[in-house]
N, C-alpha and C positions, 0 to 999 in steps of 0.2 A: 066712690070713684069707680069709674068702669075696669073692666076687665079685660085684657090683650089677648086672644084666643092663638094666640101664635108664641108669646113667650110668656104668658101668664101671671106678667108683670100689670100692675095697678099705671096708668096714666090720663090723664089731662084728658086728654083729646082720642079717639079712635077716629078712624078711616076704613069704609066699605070696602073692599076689594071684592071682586072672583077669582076661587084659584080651582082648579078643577072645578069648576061650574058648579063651586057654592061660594055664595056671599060668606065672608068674614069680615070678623071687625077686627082690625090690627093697630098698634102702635104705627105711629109714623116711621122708626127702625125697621119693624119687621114687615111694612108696609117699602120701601125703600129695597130689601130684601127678598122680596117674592117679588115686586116689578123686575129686579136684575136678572130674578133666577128663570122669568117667564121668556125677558127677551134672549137670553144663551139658550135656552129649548128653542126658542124660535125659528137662531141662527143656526143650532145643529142638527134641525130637522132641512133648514134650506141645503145644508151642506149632502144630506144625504141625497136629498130628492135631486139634486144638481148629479151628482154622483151616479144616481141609479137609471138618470135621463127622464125623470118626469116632468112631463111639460105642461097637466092641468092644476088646478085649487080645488082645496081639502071643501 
C-alpha cells in the first residue's frame, strides 16, 4: 500500500498536490488540509497587499 508523505499513514488512494513547488503524494485528509491551508495564505497575503496599497500581480 502506498505511503502518505504528509502524515505517513498507509492509504488507498494518494493525490499529487504542489505545496511549495514540490509535488507530493498525500492522502485525501492531508490533501483536503494543505488545499485549506494554501487558500488562508492566499487570503492573508491579499489582506496585506490590500493593506500596504499594492496594486500589481506577484
Amino acid at each position: 500500500m502506498p505511503t502518505c508523505k504528509g502524515c505517513g499513514d498507509e492509504a488507498d488512494e494518494l493525490v499529487s498536490m504542489k505545496i511549495g513547488g514540490k509535488t507530493k503524494k498525500l492522502c485525501e485528509s492531508c490533501a483536503d488540509e494543505a488545499r485549506e491551508s494554501e487558500a488562508v495564505a492566499e487570503q492573508s497575503e491579499a489582506v496585506v497587499q490590500q493593506m500596504m496599497g499594492f496594486k500589481g500581480r506577484r
